[in-house]
N, CA, C and O of each residue as an XYZ file, in Angstrom:
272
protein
N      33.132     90.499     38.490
C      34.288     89.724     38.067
C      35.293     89.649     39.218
O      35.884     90.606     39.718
N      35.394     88.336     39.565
C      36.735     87.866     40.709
C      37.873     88.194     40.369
O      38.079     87.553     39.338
N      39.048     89.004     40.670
C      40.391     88.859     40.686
C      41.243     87.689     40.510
O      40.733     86.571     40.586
N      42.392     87.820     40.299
C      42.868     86.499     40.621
C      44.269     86.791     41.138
O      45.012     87.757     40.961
N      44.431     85.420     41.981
C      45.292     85.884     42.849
C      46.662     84.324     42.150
O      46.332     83.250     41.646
N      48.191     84.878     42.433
C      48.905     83.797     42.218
C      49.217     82.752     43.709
O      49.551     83.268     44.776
N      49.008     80.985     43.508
C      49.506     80.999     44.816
C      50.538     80.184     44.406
O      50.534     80.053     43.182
N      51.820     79.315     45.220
C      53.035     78.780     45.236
C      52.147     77.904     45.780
O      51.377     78.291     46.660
N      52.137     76.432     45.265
C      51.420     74.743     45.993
C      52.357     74.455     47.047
O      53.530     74.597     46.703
N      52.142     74.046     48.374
C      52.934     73.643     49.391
C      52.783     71.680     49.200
O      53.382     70.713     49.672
N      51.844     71.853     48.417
C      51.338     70.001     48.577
C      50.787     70.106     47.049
O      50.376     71.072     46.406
N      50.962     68.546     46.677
C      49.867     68.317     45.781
C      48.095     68.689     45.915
O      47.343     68.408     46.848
N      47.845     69.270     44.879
C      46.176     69.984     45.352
C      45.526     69.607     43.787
O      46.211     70.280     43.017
N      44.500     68.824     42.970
C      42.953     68.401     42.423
C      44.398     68.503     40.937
O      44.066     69.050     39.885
N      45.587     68.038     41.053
C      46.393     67.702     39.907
C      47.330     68.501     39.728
O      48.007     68.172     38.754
N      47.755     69.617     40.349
C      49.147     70.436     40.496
C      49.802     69.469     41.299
O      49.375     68.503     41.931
N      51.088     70.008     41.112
C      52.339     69.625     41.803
C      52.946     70.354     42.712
O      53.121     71.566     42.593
N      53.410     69.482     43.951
C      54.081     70.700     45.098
C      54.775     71.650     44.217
O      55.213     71.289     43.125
N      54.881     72.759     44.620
C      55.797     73.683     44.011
C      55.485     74.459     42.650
O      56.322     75.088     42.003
N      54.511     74.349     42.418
C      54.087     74.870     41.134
C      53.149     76.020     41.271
O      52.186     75.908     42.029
N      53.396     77.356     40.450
C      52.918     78.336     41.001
C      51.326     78.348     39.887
O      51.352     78.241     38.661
N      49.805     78.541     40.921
C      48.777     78.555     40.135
C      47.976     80.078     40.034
O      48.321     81.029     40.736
N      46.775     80.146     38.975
C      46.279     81.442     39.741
C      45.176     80.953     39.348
O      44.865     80.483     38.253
N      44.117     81.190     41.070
C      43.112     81.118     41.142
C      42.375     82.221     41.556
O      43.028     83.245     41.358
N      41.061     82.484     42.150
C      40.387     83.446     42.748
C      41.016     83.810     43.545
O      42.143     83.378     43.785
N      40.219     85.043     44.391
C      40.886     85.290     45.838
C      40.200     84.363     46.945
O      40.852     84.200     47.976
N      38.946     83.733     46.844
C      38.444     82.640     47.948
C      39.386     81.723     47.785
O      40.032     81.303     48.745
N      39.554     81.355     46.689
C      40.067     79.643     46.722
C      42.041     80.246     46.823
O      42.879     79.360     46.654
N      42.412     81.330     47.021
C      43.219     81.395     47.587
C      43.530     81.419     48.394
O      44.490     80.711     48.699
N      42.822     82.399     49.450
C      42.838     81.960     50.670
C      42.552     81.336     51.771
O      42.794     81.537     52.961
N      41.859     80.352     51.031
C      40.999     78.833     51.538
C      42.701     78.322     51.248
O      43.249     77.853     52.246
N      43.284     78.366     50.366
C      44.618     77.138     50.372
C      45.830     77.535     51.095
O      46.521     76.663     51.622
N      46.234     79.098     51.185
C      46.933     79.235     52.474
C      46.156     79.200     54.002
O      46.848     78.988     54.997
N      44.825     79.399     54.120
C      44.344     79.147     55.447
C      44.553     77.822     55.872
O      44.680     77.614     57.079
N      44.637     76.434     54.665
C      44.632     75.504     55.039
C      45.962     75.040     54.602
O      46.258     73.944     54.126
N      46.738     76.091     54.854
C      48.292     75.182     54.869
C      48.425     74.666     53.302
O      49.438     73.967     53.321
N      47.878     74.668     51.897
C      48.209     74.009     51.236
C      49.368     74.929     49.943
O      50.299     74.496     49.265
N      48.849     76.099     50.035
C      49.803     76.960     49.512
C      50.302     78.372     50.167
O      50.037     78.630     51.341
N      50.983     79.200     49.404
C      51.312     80.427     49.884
C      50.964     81.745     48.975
O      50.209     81.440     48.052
N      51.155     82.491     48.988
C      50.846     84.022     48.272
C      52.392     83.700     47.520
O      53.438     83.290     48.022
N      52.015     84.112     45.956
C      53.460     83.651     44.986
C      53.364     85.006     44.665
O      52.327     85.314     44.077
N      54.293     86.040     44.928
C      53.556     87.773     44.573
C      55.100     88.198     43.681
O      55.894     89.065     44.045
N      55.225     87.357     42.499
C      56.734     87.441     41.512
C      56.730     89.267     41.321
O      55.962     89.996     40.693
N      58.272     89.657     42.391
C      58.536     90.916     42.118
C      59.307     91.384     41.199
O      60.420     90.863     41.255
N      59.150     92.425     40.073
C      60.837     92.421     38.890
C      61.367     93.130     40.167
O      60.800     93.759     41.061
N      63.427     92.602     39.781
C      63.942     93.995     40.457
C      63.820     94.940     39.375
O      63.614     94.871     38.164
N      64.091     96.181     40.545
C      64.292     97.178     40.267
C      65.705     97.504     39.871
O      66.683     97.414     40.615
N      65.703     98.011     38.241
C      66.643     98.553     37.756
C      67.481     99.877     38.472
O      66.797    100.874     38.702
N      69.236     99.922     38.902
C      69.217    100.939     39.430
C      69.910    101.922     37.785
O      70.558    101.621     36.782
N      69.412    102.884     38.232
C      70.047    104.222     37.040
C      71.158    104.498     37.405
O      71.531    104.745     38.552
N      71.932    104.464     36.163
C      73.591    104.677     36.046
C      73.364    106.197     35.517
O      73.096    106.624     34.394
N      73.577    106.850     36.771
C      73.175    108.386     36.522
C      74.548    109.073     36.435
O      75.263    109.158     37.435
N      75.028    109.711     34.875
C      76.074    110.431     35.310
C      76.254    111.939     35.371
O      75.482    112.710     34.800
N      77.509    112.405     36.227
C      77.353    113.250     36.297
C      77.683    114.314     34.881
O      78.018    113.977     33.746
N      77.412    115.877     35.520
C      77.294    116.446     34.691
C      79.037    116.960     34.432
O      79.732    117.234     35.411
N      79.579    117.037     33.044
C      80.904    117.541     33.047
C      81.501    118.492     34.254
O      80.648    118.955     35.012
N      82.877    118.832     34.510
C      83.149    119.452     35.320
C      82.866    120.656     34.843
O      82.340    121.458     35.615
N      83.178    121.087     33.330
C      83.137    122.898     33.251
C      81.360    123.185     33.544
O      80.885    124.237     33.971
N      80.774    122.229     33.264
C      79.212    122.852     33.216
C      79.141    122.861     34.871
O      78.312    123.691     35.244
N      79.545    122.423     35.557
C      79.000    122.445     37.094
C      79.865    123.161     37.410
O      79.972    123.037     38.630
N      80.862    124.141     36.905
C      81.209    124.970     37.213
C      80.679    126.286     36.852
O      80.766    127.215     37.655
N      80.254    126.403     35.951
C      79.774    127.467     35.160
C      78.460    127.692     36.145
O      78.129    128.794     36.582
N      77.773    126.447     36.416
C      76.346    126.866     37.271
C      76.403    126.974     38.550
O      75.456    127.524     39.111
N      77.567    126.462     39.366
C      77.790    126.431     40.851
C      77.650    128.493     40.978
O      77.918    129.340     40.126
N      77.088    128.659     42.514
C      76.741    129.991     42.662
C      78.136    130.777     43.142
O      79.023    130.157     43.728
N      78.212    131.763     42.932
C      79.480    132.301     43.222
C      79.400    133.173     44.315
O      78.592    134.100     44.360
N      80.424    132.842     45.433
C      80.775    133.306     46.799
C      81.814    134.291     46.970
O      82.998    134.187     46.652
N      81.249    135.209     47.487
C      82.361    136.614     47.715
C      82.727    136.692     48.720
O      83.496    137.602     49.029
């Protein structure tokens, strides 16, 4: 079983439209960026950042190490 790969159309190609993202094999993908007709479309999510909070002041006091 072939993979499939997404590509972005640079040109009209057998009834897509410039600009329209397809997914085909991995040959006939890179038969259409080798020949200039599309590109690798590789849709990334962002990355969520974590709203990390901190820990109260008395507890990071209570655990901070104590210096003599």
């Amino acid at each position: 079983m072939s993979s499939q790969e997404r590509v972005r159309l640079s040109n009209d190609w057998r009834g897509y439209q410039k600009g329209e993202a397809i997914m085909v094999n991995k040959i006939v993908a890179r038969a259409l960026v080798e020949q200039g007709i599309g590109v690798y479309d590789n849709p990334k999510k962002p990355k969520k950042m974590k709203n990390i909070k901190g820990a109260p002041k008395d507890k990071m006091l209570k655990s901070a190490p104590v210096q003599k």
